[in-house]
MITI-712019 format. One line per 8 residues: number of its first residue (from 1); their letters; for each residue x, y, z of C-alpha. Coordinates in steps of 0.02 Angstrom, whole numbers, plus 50000, padded with zeros to 5 digits. Each point is the difference from the previous one (the first is absolute). Last residue first. Layout:
NUM> a> X Y Z ~ ...
END
This chain:
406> xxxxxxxx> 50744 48874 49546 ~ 49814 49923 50030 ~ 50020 50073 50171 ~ 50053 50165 49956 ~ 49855 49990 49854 ~ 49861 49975 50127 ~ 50101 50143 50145 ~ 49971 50131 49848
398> xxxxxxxx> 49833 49964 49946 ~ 49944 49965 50203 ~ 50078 50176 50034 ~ 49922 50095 49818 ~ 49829 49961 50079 ~ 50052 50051 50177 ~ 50046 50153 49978 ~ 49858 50038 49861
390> xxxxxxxx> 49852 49946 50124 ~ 50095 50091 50154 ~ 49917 50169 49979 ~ 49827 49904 49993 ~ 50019 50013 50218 ~ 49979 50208 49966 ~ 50099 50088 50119 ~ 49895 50065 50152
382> xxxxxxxx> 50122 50134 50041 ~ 50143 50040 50133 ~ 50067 49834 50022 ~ 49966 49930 49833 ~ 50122 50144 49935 ~ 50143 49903 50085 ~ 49957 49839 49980 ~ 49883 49960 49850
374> xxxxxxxx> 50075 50150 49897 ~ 50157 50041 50029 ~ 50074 49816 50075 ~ 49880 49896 49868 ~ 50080 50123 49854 ~ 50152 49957 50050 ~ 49988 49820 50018 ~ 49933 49996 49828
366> xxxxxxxx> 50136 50114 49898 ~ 50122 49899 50102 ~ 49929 49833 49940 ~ 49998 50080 49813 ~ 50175 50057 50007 ~ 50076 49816 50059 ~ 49906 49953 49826 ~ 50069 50143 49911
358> xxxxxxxx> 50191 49947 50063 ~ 50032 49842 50107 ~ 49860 49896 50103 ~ 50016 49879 50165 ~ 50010 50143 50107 ~ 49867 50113 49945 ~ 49891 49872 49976 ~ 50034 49910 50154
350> xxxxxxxx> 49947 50189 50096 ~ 49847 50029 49887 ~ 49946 49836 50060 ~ 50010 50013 50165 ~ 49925 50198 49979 ~ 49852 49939 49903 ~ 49939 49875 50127 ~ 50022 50127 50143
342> xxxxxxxx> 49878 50085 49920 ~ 49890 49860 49978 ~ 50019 49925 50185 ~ 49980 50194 50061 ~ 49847 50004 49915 ~ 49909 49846 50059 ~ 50082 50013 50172 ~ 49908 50172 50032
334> xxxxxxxx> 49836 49951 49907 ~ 49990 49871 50106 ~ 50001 50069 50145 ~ 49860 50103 49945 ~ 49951 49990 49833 ~ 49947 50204 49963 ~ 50065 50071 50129 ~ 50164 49899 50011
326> xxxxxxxx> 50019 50026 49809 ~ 49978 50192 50008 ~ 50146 50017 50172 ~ 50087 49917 49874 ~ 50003 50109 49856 ~ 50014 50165 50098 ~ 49885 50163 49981 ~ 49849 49929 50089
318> xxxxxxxx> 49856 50082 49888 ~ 49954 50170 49990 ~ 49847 49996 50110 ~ 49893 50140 50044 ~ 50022 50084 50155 ~ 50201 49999 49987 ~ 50102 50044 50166 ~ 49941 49863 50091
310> xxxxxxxx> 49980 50072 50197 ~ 49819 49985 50015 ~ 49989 49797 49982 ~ 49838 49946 50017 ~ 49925 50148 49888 ~ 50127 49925 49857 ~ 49903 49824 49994 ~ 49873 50006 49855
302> xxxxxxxx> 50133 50082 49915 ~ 50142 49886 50030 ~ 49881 49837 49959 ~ 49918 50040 49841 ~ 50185 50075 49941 ~ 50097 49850 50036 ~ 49856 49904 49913 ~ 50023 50109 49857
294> xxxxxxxx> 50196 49953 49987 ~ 49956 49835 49946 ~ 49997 49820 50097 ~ 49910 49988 50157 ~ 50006 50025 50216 ~ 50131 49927 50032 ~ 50013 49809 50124 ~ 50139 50003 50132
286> xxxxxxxx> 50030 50194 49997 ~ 49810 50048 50041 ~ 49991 50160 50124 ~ 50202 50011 49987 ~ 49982 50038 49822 ~ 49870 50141 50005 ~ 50115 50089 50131 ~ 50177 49940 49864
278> xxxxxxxx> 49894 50086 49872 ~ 49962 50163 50085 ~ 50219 49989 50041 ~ 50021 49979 49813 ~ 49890 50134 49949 ~ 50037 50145 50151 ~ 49956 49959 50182 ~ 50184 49977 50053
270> xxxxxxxx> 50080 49980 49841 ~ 49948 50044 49786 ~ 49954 50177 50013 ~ 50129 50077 49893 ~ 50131 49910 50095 ~ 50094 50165 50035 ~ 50188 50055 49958 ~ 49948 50102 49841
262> xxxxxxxx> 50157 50081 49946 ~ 49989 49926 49812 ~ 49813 50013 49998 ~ 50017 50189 50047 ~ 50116 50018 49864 ~ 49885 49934 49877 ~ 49865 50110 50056 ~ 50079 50152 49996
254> xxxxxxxx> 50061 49990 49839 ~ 49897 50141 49915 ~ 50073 50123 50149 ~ 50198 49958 49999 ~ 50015 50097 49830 ~ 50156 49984 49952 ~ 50108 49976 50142 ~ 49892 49859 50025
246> xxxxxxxx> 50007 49912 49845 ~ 50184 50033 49981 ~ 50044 49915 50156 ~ 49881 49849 49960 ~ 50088 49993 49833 ~ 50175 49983 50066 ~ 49945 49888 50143 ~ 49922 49874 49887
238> xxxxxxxx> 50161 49994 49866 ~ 50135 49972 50151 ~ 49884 49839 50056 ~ 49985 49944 49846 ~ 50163 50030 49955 ~ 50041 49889 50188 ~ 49885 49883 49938 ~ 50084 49986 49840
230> xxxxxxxx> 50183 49976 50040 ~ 49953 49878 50161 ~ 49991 49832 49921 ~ 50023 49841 50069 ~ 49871 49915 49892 ~ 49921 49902 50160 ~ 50019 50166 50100 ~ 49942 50102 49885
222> xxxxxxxx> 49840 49923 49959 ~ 49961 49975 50179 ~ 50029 50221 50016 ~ 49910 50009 49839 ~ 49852 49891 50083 ~ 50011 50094 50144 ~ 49960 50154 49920 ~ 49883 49963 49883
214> xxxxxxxx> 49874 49941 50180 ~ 50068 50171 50079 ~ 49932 50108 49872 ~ 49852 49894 49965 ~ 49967 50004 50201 ~ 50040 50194 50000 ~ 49856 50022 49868 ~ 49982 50160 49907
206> xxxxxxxx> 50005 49925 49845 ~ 50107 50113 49911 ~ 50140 49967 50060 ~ 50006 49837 49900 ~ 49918 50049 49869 ~ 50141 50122 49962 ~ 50148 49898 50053 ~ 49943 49892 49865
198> xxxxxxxx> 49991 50126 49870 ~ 50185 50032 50062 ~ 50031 49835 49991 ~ 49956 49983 49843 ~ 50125 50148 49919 ~ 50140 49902 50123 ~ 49982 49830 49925 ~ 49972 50080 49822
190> xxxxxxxx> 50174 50083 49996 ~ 50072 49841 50107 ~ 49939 49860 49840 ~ 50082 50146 49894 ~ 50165 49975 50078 ~ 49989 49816 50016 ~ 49996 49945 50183 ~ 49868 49871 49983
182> xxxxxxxx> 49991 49941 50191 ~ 49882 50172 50030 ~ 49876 49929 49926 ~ 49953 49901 50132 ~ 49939 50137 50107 ~ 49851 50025 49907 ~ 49932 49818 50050 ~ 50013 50068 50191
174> xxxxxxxx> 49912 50180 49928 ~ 49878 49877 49920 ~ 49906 49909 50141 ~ 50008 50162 50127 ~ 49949 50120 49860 ~ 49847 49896 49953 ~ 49962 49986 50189 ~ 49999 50194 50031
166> xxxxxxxx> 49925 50043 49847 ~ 49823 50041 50075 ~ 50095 50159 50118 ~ 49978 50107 49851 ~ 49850 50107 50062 ~ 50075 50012 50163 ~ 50036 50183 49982 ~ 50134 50165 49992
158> xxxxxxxx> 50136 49896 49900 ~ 49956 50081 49831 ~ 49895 50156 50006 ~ 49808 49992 49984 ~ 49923 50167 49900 ~ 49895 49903 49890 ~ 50102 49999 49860 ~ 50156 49928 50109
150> xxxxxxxx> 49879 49855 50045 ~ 49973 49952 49842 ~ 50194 49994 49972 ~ 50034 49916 50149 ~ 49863 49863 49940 ~ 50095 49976 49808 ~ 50186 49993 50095 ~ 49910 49828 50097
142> xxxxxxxx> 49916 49943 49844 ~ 50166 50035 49888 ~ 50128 49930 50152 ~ 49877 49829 50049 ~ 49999 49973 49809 ~ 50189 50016 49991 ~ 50035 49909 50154 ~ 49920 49832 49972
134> xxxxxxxx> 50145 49966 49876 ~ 50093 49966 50127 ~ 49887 49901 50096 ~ 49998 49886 49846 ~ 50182 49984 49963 ~ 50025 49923 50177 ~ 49858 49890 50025 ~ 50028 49942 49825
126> xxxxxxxx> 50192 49999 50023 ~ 49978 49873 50105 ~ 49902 49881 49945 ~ 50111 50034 49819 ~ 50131 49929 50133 ~ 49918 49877 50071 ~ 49977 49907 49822 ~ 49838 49988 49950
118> xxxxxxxx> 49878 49875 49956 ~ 49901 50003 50165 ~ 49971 50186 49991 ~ 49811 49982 49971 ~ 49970 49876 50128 ~ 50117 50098 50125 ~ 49885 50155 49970 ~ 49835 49916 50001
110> xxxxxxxx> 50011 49956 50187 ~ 50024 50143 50072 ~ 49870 50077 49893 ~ 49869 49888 50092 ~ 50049 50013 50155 ~ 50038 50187 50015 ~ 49856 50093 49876 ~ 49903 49875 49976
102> xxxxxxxx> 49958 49894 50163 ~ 50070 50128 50128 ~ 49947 50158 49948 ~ 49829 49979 49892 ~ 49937 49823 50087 ~ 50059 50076 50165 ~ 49912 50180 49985 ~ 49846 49895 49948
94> xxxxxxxx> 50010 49886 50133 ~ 50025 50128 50126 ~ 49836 50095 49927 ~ 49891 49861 50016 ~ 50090 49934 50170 ~ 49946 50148 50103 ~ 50042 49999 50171 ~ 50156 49878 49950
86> xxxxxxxx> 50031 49821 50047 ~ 49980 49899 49845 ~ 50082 50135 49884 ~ 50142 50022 50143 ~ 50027 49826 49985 ~ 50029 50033 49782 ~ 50148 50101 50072 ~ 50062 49857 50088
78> xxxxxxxx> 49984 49892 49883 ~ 50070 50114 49829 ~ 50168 50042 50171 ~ 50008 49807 49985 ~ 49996 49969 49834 ~ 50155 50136 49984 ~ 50079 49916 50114 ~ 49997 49834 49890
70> xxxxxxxx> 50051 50100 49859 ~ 50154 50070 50076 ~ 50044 49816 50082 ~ 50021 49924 49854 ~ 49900 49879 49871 ~ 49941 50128 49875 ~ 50105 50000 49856 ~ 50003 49804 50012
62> xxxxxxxx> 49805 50028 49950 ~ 50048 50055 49834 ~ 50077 49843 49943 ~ 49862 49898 50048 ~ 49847 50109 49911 ~ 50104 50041 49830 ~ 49910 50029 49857 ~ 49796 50033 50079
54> xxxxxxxx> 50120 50102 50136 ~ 50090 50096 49850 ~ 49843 50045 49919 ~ 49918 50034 50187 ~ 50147 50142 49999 ~ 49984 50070 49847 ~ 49793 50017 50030 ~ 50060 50077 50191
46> xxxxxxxx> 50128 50113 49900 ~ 49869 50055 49874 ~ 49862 50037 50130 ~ 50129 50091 50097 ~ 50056 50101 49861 ~ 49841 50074 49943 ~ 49916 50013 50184 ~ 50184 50117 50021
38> xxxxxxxx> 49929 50106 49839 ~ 49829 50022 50068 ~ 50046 50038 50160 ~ 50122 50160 49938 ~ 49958 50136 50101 ~ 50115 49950 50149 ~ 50194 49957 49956 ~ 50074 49902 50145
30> xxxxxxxx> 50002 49809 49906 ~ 50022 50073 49835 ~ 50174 49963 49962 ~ 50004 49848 50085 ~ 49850 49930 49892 ~ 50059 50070 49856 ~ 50174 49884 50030 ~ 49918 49868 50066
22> xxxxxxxx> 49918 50013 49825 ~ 50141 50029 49907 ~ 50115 49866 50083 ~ 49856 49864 49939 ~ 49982 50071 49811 ~ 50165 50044 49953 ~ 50040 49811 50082 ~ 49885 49921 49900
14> xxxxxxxx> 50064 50105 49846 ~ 50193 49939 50036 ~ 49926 49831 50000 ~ 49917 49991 49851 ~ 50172 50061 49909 ~ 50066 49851 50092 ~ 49896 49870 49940 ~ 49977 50091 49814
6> xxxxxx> 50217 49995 50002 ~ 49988 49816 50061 ~ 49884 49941 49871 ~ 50059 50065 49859 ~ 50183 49931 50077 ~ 49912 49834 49982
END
């Protein structure tokens, strides 16, 4: 009998190696381009896991799904599937749809809980956590790697928009960076500081004032909630001292970056910039869209600039804001759809938090923070991928199953 318990168990521990590994690959990989074969690899073995457990377990899984966050998610598959039915070219929206919204969000969402279902919330957690983390070092070698490239050929650091691709990796793991600052151990604080200036880095050098200010109020939320103001303030301290130097230095091969950083203008996004050219194209239609995927945006915009002399862009560039792209594409629709779902996320992220102590509480926070930088803030100056949410809400309905089971 205790044979039999100790092969149980020790069956167990590899079942879980095997689940948390591959949500943890899949994490990991989510941003990295380059590597399709590889994520194909790991989503073929998570969906086989996955129909293993369902084959196993059909009735017990579906209590995972019974809740509001899954039910909104439906919704926002509907309405995006209307704007299949209704668009100018329904061949191509139903391929975008069947490749965005049916595998890579739906579909995904849905294999994360199923995989995770045997797991405490805590190892939930620190999966989200740990893996983001971890994230860093491959984003740091490929991202030090380009500069590098670029140095050979004359480029200088900070002087293009050649790194401005990492802004939504950095956004999702800067908030799971944070975290490590609760181990205080001395050499826990060495390697906290080391990363974060790597981080710092990236960070600045993307070039994007929306990234910028998308990390920065997620440090300020993070702050708040943690009540701490020793390391923003030595972040703060840190940031001005190398600025300074920079440009005393040699203020020339900076000049970019510290024209972003006084930049007061929109970049082209109001009056008859992107977003205002898509509210125009809105108001002509803003009951019923026009089609799902951005190439229908693009169909339309160009075919219509000569109506409307005073856009700014001649060829289109897309809308620039997450909503403004949903009420385009579904019409009215497409506005409640997304707004149901996001507001989905942030309900639940909010009893989470509240109803949670220690990693767990951690991993709710991680979430709502990277839904305020990235689908909030940074969704209001860029067309932020929709697929952005598939891991946020995947590790949500794993963590909120197991809080109700507890």
């Amino acid at each position: 009998m205790t044979l039999s318990n100790s092969l149980k168990q020790k069956g167990l521990c590899w079942q879980s190696i095997w689940n948390r590994g591959l949500v943890s690959l899949f994490i990991i990989m989510f941003f990295f381009d380059n590597i399709t074969r590889y994520k194909h690899i790991v989503g073929g073995l998570m969906l086989i896991t996955a129909l293993y457990y369902v084959v196993k377990k059909k009735s017990a899984l579906l209590q995972i799904f019974k809740n509001n966050l899954t039910y909104s998610l439906f919704a926002f598959v509907v309405v995006c599937f209307y704007a299949v039915l209704i668009s100018l070219d329904p061949s191509y929206s139903f391929k975008k749809f069947a490749n965005t919204i049916l595998e890579k969000l739906l579909l995904a969402i849905l294999i994360i809980p199923i995989l995770l279902h045997n797991e405490s919330k805590e190892d939930i957690a620190k999966t989200l956590i740990y893996s983001l983390i971890a994230g860093i070092l491959p984003l740091a070698i490929v991202d030090g790697w380009q500069y590098y490239r670029e140095y050979q050929q004359g480029i200088m650091p900070f002087s293009g928009f050649t790194h401005k691709y990492k802004s939504d990796i950095l956004i999702f793991m800067t908030p799971a960076f944070l975290l490590l600052w609760n181990n205080k151990s001395a050499k826990m604080r060495i390697l906290f500081f080391v990363i974060a200036g790597v981080m710092g880095l990236m960070i600045i050098g993307t070039l994007q004032r929306g990234t910028w200010l998308s990390i920065l109020a997620a440090a300020l939320i993070w702050s708040i909630c943690k009540r701490e103001w020793k390391l923003p303030l030595l972040a703060v301290v840190a940031l001005a001292a190398v600025l300074t130097l920079g440009y005393l230095k040699d203020q020339n091969s900076l000049h970019m970056l510290f024209h972003k950083m006084q930049q007061t203008s929109s970049s082209g996004r109001y009056g008859g910039g992107t977003q205002g050219a898509a509210v125009d194209l809105i108001m002509e239609n803003p009951i019923k869209g026009y089609g799902f995927g951005e190439d229908i945006y693009h169909r339309v915009y160009n075919n219509r600039v000569q109506d409307y002399p005073q856009w700014v862009f001649k060829q289109s560039i897309g809308p620039h804001n997450i909503t403004l792209d949903m009420w385009y594409s579904a019409g009215l629709l497409g506005l409640i759809g997304l707004w149901y779902l996001l507001i989905s996320v942030i309900a639940e992220v909010v009893k989470g938090y509240r109803a949670n102590e220690g990693i767990a509480k951690d991993a709710w926070l991680l979430i709502g923070l990277i839904m305020a930088g990235n689908l909030f803030v940074r969704g209001a100056f860029e067309t932020v991928s929709i697929e952005n949410l598939t891991m946020l809400i995947g590790i949500a309905l794993a963590l909120k199953s197991k809080s109700l089971q507890n």
